[in-house]
Gaussian input, Z-matrix of N, CA and C with variables (Angstrom, degrees):
# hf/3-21g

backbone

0 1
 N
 C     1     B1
 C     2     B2     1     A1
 N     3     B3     2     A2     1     D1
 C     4     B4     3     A3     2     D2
 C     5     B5     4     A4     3     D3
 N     6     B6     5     A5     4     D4
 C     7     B7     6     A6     5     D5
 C     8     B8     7     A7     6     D6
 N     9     B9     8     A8     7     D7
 C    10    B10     9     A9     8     D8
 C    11    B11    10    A10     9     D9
 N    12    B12    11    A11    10    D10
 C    13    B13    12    A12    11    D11
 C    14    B14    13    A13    12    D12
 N    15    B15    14    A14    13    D13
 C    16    B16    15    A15    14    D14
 C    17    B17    16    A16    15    D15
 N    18    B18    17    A17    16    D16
 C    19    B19    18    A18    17    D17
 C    20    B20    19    A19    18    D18
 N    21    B21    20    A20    19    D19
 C    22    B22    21    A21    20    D20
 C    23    B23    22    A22    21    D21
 N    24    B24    23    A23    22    D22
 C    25    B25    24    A24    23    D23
 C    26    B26    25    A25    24    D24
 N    27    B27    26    A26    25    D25
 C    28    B28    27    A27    26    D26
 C    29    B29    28    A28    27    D27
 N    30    B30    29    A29    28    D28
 C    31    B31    30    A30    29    D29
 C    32    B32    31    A31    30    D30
 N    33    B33    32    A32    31    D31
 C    34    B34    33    A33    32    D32
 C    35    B35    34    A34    33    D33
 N    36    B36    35    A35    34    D34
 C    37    B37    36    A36    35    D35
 C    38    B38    37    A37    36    D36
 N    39    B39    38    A38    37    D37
 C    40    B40    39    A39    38    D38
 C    41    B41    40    A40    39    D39
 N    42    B42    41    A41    40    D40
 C    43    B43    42    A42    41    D41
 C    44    B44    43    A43    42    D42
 N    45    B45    44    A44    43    D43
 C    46    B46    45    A45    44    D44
 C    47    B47    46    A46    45    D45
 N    48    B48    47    A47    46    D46
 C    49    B49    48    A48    47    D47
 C    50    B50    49    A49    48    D48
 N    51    B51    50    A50    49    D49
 C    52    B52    51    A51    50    D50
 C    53    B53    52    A52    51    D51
 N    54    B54    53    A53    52    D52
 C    55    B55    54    A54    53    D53
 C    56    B56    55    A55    54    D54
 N    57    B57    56    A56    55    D55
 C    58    B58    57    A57    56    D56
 C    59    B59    58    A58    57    D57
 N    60    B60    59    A59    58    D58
 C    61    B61    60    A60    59    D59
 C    62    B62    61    A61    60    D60
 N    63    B63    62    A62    61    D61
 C    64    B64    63    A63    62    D62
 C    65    B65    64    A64    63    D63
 N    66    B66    65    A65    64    D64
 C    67    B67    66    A66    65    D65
 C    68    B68    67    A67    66    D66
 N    69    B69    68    A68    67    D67
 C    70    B70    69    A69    68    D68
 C    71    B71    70    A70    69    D69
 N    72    B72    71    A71    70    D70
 C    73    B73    72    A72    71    D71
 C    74    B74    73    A73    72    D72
 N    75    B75    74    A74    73    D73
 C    76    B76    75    A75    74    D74
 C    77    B77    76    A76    75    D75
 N    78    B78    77    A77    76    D76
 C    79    B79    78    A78    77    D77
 C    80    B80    79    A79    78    D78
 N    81    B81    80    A80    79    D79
 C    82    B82    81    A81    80    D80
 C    83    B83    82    A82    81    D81
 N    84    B84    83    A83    82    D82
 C    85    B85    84    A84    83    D83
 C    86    B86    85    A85    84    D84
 N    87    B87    86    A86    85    D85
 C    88    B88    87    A87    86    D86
 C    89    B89    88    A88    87    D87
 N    90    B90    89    A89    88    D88
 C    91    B91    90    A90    89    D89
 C    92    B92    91    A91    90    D90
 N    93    B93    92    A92    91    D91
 C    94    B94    93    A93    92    D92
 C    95    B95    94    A94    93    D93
 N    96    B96    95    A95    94    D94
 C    97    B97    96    A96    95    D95
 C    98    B98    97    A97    96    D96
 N    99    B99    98    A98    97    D97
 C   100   B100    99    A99    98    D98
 C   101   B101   100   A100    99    D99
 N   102   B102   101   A101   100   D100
 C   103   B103   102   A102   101   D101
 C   104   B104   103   A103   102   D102
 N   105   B105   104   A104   103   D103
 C   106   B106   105   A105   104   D104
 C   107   B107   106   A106   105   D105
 N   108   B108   107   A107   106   D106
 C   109   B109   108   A108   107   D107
 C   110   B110   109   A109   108   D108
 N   111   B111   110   A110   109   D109
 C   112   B112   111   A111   110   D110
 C   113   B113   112   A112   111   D111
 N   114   B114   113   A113   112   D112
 C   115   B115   114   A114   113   D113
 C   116   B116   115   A115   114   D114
 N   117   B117   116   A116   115   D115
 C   118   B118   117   A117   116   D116
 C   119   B119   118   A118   117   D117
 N   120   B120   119   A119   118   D118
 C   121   B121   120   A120   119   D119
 C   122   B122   121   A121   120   D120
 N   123   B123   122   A122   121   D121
 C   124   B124   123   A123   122   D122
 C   125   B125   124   A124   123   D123
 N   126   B126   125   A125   124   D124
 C   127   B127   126   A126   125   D125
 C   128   B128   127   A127   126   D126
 N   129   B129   128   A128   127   D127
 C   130   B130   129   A129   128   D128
 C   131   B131   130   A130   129   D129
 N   132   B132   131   A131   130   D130
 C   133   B133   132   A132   131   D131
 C   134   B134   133   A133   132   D132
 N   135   B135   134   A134   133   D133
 C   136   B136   135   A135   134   D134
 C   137   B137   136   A136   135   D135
 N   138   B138   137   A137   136   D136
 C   139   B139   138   A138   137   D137
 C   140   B140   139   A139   138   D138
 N   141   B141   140   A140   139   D139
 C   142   B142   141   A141   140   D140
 C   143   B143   142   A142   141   D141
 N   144   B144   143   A143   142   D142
 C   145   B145   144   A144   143   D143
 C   146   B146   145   A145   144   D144
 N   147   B147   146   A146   145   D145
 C   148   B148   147   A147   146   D146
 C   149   B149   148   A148   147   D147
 N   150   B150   149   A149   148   D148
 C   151   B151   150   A150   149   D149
 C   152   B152   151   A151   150   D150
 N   153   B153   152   A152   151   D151
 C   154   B154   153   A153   152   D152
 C   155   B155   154   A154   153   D153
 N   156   B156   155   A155   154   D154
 C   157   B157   156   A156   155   D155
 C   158   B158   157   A157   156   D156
 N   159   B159   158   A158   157   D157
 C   160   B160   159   A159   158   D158
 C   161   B161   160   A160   159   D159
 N   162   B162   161   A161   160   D160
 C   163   B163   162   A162   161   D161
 C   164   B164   163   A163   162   D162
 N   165   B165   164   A164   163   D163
 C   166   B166   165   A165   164   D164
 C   167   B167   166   A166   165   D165
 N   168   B168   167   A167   166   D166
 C   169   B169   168   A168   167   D167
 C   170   B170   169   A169   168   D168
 N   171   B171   170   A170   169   D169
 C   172   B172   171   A171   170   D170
 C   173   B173   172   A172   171   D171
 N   174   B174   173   A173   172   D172
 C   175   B175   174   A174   173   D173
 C   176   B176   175   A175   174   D174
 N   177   B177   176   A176   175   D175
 C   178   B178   177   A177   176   D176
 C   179   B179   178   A178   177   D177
 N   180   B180   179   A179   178   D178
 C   181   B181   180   A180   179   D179
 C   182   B182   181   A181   180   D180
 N   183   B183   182   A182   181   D181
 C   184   B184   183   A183   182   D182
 C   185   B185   184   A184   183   D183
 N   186   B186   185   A185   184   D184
 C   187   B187   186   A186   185   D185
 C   188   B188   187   A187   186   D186
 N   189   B189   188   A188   187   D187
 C   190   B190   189   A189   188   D188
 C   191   B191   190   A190   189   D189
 N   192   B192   191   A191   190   D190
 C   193   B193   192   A192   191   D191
 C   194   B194   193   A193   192   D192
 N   195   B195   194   A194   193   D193
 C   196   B196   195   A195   194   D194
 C   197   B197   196   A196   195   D195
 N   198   B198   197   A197   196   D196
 C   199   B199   198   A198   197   D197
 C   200   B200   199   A199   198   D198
 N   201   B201   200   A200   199   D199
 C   202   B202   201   A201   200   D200
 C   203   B203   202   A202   201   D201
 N   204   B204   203   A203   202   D202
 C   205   B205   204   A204   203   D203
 C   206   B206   205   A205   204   D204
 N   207   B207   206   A206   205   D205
 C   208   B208   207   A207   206   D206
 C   209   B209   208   A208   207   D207
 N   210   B210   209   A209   208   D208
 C   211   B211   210   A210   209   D209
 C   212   B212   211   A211   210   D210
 N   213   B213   212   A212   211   D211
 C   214   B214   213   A213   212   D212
 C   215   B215   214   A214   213   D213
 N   216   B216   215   A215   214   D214
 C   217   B217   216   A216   215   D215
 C   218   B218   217   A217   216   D216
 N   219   B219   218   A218   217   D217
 C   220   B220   219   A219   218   D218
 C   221   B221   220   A220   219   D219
 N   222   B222   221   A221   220   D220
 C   223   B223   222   A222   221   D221
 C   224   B224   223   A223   222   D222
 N   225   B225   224   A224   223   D223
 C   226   B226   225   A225   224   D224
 C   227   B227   226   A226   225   D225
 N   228   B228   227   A227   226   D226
 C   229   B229   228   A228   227   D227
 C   230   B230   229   A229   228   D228
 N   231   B231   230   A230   229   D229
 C   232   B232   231   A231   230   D230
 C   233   B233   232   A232   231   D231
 N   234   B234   233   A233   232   D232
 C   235   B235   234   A234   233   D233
 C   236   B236   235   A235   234   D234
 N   237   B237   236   A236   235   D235
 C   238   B238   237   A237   236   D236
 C   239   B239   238   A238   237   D237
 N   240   B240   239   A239   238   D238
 C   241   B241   240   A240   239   D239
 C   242   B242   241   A241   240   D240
 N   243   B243   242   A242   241   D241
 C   244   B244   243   A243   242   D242
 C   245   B245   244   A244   243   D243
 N   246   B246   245   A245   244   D244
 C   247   B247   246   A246   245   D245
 C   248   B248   247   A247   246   D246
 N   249   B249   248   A248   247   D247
 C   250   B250   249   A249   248   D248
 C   251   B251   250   A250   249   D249

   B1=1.4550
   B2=1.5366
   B3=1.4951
   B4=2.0621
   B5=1.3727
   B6=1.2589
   B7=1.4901
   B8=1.1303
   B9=1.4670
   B10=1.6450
   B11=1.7927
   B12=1.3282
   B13=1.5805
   B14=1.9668
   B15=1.1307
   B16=1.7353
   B17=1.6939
   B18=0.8632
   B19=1.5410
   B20=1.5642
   B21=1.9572
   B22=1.5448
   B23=1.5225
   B24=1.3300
   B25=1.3111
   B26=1.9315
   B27=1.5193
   B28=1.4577
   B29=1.0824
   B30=1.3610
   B31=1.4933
   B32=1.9906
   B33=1.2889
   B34=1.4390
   B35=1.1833
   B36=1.4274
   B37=1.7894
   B38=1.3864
   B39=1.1264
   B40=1.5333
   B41=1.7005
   B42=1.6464
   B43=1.4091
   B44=0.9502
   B45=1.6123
   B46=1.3205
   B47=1.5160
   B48=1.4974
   B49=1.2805
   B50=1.3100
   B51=1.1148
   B52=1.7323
   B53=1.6336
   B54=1.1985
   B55=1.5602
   B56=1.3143
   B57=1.5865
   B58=1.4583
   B59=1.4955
   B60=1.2540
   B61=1.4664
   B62=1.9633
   B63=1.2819
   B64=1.7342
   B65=1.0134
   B66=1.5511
   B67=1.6664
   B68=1.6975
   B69=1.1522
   B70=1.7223
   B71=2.1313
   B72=1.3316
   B73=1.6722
   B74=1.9277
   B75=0.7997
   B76=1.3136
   B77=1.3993
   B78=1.2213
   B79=1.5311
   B80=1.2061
   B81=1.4561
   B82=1.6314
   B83=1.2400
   B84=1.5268
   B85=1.5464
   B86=1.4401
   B87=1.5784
   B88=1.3588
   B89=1.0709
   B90=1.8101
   B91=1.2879
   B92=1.5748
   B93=1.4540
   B94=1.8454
   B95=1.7817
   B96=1.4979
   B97=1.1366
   B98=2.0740
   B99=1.7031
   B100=1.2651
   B101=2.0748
   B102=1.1091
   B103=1.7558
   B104=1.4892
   B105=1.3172
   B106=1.7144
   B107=1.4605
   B108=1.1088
   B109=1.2591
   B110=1.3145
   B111=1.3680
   B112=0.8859
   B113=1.8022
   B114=0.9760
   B115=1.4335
   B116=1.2612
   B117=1.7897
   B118=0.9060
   B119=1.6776
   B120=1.1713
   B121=1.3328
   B122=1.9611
   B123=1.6029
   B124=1.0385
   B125=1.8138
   B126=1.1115
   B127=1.3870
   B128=1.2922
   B129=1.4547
   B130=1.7463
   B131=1.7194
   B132=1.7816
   B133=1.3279
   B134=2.2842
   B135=1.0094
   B136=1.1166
   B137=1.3445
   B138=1.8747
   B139=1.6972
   B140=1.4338
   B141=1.8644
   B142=1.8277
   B143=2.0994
   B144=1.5748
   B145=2.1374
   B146=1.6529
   B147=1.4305
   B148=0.9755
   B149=1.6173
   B150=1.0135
   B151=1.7939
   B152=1.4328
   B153=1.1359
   B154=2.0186
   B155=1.6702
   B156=1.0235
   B157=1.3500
   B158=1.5334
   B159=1.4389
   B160=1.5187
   B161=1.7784
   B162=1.5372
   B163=1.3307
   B164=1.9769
   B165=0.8813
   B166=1.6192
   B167=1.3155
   B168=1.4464
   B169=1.1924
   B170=2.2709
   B171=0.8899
   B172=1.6080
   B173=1.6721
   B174=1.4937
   B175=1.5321
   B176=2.0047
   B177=1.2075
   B178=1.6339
   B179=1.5656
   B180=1.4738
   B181=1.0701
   B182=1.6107
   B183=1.0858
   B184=1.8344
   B185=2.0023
   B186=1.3593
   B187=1.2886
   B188=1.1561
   B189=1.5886
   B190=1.8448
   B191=1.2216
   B192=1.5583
   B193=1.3203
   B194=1.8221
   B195=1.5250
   B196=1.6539
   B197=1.2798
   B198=1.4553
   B199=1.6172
   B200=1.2283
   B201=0.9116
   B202=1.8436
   B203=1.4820
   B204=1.3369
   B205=1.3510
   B206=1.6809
   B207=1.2830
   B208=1.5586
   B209=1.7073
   B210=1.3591
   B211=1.4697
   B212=2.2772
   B213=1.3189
   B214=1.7458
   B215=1.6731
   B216=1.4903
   B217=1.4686
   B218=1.5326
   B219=1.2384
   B220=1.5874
   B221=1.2801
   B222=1.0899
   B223=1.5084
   B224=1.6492
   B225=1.1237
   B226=1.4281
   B227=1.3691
   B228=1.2612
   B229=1.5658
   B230=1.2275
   B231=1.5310
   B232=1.4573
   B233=1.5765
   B234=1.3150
   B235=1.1938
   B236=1.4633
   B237=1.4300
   B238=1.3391
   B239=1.4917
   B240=1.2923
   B241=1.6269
   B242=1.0808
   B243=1.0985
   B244=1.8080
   B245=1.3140
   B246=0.7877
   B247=1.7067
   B248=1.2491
   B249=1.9191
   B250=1.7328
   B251=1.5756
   A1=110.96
   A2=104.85
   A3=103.27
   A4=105.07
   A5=116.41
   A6=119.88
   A7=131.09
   A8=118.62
   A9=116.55
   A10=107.64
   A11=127.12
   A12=114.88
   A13=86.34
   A14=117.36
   A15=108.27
   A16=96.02
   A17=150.77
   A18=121.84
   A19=93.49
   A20=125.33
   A21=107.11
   A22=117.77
   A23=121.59
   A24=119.87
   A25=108.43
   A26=99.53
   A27=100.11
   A28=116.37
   A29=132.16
   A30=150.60
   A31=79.67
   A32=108.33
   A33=92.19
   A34=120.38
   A35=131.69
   A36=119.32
   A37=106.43
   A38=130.19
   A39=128.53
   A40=102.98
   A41=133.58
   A42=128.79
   A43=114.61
   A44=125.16
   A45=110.11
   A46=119.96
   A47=123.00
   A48=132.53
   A49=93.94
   A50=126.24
   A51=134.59
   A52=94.45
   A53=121.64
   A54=109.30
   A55=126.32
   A56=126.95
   A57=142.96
   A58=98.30
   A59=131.73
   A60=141.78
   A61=94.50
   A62=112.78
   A63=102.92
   A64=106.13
   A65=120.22
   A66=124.18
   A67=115.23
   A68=99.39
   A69=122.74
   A70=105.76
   A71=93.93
   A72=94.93
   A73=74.92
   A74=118.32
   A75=111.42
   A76=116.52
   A77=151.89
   A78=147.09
   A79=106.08
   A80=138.99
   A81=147.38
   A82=97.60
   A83=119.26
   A84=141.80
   A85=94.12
   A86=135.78
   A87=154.88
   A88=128.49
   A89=130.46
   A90=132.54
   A91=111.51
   A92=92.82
   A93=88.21
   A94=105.28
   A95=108.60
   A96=78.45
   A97=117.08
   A98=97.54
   A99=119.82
   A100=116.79
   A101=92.93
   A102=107.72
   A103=107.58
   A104=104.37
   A105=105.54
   A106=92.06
   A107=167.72
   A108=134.99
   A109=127.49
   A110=119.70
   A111=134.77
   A112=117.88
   A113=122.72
   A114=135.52
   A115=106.77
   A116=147.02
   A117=140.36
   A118=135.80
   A119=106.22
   A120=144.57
   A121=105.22
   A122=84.42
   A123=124.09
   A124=95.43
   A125=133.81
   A126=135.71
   A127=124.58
   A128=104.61
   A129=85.75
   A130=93.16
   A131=127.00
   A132=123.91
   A133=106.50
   A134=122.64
   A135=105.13
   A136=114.98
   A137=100.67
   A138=106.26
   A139=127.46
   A140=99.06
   A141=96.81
   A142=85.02
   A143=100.37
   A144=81.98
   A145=109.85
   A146=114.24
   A147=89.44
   A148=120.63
   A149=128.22
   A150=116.28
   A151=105.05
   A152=110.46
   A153=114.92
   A154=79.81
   A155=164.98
   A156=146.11
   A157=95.65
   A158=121.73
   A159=131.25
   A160=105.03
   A161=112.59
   A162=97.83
   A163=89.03
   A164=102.99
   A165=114.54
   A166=105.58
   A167=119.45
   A168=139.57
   A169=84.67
   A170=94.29
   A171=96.54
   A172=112.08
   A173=104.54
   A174=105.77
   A175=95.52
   A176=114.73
   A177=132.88
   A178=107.01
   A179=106.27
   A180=78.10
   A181=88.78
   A182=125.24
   A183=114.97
   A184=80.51
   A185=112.77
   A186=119.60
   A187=117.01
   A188=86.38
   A189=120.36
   A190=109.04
   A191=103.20
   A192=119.72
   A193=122.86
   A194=104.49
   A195=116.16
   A196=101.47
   A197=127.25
   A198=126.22
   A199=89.86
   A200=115.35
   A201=147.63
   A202=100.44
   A203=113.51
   A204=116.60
   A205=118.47
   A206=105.60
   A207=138.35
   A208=95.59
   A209=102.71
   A210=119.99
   A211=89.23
   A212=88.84
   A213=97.63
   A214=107.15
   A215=99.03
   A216=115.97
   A217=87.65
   A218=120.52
   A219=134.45
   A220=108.14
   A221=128.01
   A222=138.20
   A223=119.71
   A224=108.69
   A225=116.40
   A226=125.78
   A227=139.64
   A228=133.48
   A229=113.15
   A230=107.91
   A231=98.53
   A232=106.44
   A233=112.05
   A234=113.41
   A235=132.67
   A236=115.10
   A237=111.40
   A238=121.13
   A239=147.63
   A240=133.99
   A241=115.98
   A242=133.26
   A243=163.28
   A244=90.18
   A245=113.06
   A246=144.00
   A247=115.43
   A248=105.56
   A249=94.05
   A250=110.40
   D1=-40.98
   D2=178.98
   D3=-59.38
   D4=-38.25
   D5=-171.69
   D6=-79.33
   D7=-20.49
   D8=149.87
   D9=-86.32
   D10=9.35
   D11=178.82
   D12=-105.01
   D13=-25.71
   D14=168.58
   D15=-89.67
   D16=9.60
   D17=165.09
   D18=-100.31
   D19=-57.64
   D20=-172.51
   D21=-68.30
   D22=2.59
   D23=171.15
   D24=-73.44
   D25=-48.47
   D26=-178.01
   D27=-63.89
   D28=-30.33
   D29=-136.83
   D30=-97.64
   D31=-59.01
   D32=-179.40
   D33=-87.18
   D34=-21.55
   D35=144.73
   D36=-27.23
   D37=-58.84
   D38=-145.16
   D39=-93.54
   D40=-27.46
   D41=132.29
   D42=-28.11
   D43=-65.51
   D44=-157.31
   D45=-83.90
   D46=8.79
   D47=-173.71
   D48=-106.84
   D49=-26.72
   D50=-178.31
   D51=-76.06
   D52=-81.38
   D53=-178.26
   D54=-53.51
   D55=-16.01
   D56=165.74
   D57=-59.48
   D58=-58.35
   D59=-157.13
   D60=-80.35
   D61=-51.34
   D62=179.98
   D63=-45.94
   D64=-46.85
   D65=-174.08
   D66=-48.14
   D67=-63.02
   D68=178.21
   D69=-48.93
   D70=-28.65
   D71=-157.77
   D72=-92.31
   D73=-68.71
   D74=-171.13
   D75=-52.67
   D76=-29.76
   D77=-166.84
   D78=-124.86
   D79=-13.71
   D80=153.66
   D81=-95.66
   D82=151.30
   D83=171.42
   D84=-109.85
   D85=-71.92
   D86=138.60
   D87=-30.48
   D88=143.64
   D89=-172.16
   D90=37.16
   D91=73.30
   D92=159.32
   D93=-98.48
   D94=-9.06
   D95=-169.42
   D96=-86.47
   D97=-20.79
   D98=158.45
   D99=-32.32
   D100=-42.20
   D101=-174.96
   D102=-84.74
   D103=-41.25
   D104=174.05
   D105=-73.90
   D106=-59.10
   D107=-172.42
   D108=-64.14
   D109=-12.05
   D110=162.77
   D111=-53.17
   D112=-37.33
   D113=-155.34
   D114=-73.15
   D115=-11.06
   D116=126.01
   D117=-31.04
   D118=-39.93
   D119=-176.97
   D120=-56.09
   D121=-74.65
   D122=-163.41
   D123=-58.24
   D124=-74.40
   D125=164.04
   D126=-40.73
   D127=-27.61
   D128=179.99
   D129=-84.76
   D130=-28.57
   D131=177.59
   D132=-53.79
   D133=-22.55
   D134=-176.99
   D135=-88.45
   D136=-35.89
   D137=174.18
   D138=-58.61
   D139=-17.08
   D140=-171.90
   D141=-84.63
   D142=-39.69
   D143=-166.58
   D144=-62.06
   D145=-36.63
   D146=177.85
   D147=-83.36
   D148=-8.90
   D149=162.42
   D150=-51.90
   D151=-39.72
   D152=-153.03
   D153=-99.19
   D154=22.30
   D155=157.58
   D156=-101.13
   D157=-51.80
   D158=-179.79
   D159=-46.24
   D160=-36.76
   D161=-154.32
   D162=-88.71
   D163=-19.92
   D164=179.29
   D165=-45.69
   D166=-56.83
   D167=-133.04
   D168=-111.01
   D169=-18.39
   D170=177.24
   D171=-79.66
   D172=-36.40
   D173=-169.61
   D174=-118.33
   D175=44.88
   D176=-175.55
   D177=20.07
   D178=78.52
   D179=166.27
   D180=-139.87
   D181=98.46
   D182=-163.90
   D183=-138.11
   D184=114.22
   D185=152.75
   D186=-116.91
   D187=165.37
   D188=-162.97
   D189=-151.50
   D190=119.24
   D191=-162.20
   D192=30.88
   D193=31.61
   D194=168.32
   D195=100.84
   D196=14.70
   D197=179.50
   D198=-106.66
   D199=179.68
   D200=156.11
   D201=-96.81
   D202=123.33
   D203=172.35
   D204=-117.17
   D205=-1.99
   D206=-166.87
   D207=-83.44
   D208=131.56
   D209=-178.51
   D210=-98.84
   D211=157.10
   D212=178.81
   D213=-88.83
   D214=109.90
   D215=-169.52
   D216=-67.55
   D217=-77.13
   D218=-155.04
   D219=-66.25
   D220=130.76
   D221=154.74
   D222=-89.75
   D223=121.03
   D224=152.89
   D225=-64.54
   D226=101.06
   D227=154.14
   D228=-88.95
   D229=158.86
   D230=-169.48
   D231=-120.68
   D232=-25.48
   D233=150.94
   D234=-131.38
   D235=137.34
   D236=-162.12
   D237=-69.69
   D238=152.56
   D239=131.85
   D240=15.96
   D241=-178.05
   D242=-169.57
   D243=-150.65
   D244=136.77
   D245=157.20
   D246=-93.77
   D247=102.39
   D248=169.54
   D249=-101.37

């Protein structure tokens, strides 16, 4: 089981350095190799927005153009079930 969660982990490290690098080859002519080092960088920058967009969107607060566009994930109950 560890050993297919270390091969699809690499398998998508190595996607996402592949589509990181199309990006770089396509919109840079120069310093690709500057951008490929970058790509550490660059992934942990998407993993922190999207944690912090998720948690946004957990406690409603996701605006658009100064609205709230966020539906109320969490429910309050106030009292629980019975347990039979």
């Amino acid at each position: 089981m560890t050993l297919l969660l270390i091969i699809l982990s690499s398998l998508s490290a190595l996607v996402l350095g592949l589509f990181y690098w199309l990006v770089l080859k396509t919109t840079f002519n120069n310093s690709r190799l500057i951008g490929l080092l970058l790509v550490p960088f660059a992934a942990l920058y998407d993993i922190v927005l999207l944690n912090y967009s998720m948690w946004l969107y957990e406690f409603r607060v996701v605006l658009r153009k100064g609205r709230n566009v966020c539906l109320p994930v969490m429910k309050v109950t106030k009292n629980f079930p019975e347990i039979k």
